[in-house]
N, C-alpha and C positions, 0 to 999 in steps of 0.2 A: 487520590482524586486528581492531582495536580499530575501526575505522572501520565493517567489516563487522559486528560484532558488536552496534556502538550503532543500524547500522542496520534490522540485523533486530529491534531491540528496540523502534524504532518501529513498527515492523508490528504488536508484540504490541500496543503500549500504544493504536495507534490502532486498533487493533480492537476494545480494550476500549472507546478515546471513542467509536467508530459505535455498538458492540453497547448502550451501556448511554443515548445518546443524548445526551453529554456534547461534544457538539461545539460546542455554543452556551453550554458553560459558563460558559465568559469570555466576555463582549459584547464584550472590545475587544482590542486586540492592540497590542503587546505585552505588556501589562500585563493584569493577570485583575482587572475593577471598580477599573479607575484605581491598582491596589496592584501592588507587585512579589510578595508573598504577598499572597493571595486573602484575605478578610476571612473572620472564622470564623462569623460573625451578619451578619442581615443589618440588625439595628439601628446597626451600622455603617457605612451608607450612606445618605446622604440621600435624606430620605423623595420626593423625585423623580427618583430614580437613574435608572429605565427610560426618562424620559425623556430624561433627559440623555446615557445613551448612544446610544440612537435614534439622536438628531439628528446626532450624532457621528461615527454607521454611514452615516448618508444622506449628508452630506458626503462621506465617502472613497468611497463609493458612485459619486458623480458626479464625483470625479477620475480614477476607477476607468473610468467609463464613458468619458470621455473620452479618457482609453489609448487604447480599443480601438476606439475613430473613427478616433483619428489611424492605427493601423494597418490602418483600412479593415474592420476588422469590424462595418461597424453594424448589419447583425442581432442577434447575438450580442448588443451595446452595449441595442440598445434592449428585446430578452428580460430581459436584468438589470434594468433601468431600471425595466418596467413589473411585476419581479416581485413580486404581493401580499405573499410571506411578508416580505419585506424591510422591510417595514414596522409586523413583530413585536415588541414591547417582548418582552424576557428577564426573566424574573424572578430572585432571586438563590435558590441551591442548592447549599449545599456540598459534598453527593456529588460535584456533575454539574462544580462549579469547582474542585475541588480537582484530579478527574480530568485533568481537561484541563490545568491547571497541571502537574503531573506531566508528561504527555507534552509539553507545552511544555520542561519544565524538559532532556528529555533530548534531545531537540532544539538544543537550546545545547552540550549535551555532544557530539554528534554534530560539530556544524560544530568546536568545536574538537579534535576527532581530526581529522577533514578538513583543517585546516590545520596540524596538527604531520604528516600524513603528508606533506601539499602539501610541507613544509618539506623534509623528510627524504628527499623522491621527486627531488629539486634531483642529486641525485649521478647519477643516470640520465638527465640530460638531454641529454647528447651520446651517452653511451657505449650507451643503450637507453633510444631514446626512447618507444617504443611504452608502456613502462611508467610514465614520466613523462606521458604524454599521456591515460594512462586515469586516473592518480590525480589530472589536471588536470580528467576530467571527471566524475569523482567529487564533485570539490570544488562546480563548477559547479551539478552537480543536487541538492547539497546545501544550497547559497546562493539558487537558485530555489526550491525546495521551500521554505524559510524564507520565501522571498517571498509563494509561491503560498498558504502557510497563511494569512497574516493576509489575502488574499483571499478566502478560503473563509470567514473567518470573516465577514469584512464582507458577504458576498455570500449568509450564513446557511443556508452548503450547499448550493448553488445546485446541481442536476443537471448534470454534463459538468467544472465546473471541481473536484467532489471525486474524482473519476474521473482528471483530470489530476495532478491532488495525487496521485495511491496511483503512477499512471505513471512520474511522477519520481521517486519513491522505490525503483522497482524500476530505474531506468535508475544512479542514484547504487551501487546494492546489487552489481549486474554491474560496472560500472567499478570498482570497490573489489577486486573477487573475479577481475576482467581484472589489474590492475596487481600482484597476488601474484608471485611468484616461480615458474617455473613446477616441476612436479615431475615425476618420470621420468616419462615416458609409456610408454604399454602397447600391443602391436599388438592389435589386433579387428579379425574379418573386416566387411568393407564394409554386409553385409545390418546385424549389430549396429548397427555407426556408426550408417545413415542410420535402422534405429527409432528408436535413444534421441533423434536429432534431431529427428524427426519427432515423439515425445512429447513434448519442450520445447517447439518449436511451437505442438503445440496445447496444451498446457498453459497458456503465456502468452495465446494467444486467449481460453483458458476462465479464465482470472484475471479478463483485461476484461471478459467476459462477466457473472463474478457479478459485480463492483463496478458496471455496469452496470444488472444486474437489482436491485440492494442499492438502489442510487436510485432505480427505476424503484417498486419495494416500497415504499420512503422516502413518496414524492409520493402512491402511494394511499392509502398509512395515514393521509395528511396530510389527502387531499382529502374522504373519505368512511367513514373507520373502518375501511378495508379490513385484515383480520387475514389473516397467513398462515396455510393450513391445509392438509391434504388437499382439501378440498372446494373452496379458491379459487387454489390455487397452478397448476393448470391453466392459469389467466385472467391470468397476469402477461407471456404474451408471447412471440415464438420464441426472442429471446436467453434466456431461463431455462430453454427446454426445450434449447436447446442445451449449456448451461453445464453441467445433470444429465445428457445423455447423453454428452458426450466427456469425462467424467470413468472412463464406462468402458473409452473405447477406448484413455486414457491409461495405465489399469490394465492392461488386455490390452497395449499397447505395449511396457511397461516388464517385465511379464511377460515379454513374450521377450527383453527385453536380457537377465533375471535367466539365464536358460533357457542360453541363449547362454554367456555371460562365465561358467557353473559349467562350462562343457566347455572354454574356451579357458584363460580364466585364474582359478581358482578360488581361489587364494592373494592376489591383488590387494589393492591397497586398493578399485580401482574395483569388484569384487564385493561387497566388504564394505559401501560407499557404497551399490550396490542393493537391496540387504535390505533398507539403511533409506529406502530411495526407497519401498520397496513397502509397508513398516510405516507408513511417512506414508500413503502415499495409501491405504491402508483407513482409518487413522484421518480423513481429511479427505473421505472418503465417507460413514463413518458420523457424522460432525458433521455435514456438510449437512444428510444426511437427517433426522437431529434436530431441526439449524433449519427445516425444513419441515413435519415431520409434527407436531412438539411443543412445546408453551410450556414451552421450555429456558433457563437462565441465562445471562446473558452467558459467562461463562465459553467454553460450547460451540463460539460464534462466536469467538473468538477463536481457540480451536483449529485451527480450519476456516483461516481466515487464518494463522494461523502458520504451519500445516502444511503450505498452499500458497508459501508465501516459501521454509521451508528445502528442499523439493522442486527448485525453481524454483534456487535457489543452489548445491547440491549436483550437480545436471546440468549447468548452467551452466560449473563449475568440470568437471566430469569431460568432457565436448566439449573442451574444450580442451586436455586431458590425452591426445587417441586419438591413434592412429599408424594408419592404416588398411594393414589387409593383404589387398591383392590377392588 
């Protein structure tokens, strides 16, 4: 529970790094400006500090790039390679490094729950392996994730690999919430089952979809001043217009699981759990819409993101709890 808990609190805290644009807080990894705590001024950094990171980023850069030869991806290799922004001096900013310190900081906290669960999952390894073997791959996409960051930083948010960074974090978030213990399970008839599956589903598509469209937003703001709005959000893409419109069929999905499970089993926990599946995703409708129509606070977006993770964890965990009745 500790494991799941520090993980969905990533979600929060990295939603606040994208939303407030605190991802290139720290220039360098692990450490935020060469310090284990971030410096509080930046007259405590040598007056050629930007330089001196740069260069530092461009090296791991091209070890980085080198990987990904050796595995045969040299497209991929030489997109990174020739990326302009990569060649951004950071300035220092205390909001934007402290933030990111922070979510650094709980990130260390995460991997070790990870490994006092890893410890503790050891009693299950004959007897019930399957629960040993999720809390093995918990750990795993919790140690990659650790990896994948300090690439993402080096690579300065590079489109597709902070995409992969949120992926792994929801693959460590299920494996954590797979290895629990299971709890009674409830019969529902078959139609039930296969909506709420069918909502997860697409729900997880439509997570890729905004993290997707988040970068795609990212790159125009970057390349040309492009401001979301009513008036330009149109022009961002089919993945965006996808992402706004199966958020309603998700709603109408999980509607009829609610609709359902009040006539079968209306004492449940699993009814209790859809109330609040449905209370999220209005709240994570009416965030979006916010981030679209309005110049809103970070805050909002992070909502949006949150509210998509505990949605996403709560059906997760309730699929796995059905008994289907014929």
């Amino acid at each position: 529970m500790l494991s799941i808990a520090s993980v969905f609190l990533l979600f929060v805290l990295g939603g606040l790094v994208r939303s407030t644009g605190s991802g290139m807080g720290c220039p360098d990894w692990p450490k935020c400006f060469g310090k284990v705590v971030p410096p509080t001024s930046e007259i405590q950094l040598p007056n050629n500090y930007k330089e001196q990171f740069l260069k530092k980023r461009l090296q791991k850069i091209e070890k980085f790039t080198r990987l990904l030869q050796t595995l045969g991806l040299n497209d991929l290799a030489k997109k990174v390679r020739n990326d302009p922004k990569l060649k951004i001096a950071h300035p220092y900013n205390r909001a934007t490094a402290y933030t990111e310190w922070v979510n650094r900081l709980f990130g260390v906290l995460t991997g070790i729950f990870a490994l006092l669960c890893l410890s503790s999952a050891f009693q299950f390894k004959d007897k019930d392996k399957w629960r040993f073997r999720w809390t093995l791959s918990g750990v795993f996409w919790v140690v990659f994730n650790g990896w994948l960051g300090s690439v993402v930083v080096e690579t300065n948010l590079i489109p597709g690999i902070v995409t992969v960074h949120y992926v792994a974090a929801y693959l460590a978030f299920f494996s954590f919430i797979a290895a629990l213990s299971p709890n009674k399970s409830y019969m529902v008839r078959s139609r039930t089952y296969y909506a709420l599956l069918l909502a997860f589903c697409v729900l997880l598509v439509e997570i890729l979809a905004g993290t997707r469209s988040r970068e795609i937003i990212d790159s125009m703001k970057s390349a040309s001043g492009f401001v979301l709005n009513f008036d330009s959000f149109w022009n961002v893409g089919m993945i965006f217009d996808f992402h706004r419109i199966s958020g309603i069929l998700i709603l109408l999905l999980n509607f009829y699981v609610y609709h359902s499970l009040r006539h079968q089993e209306p004492k449940s926990h699993l009814f209790k759990f859809q109330k609040w599946v449905l209370l999220l995703l209005v709240l994570q409708l009416l965030s979006g819409a916010f981030n679209t129509f309005f110049d809103v606070p970070a805050l909002v977006n992070v909502i949006h993101i949150s509210a998509g993770a505990a949605i996403a964890g709560i059906q997760f965990r309730a699929i796995r709890n059905y008994e289907l009745n014929h």
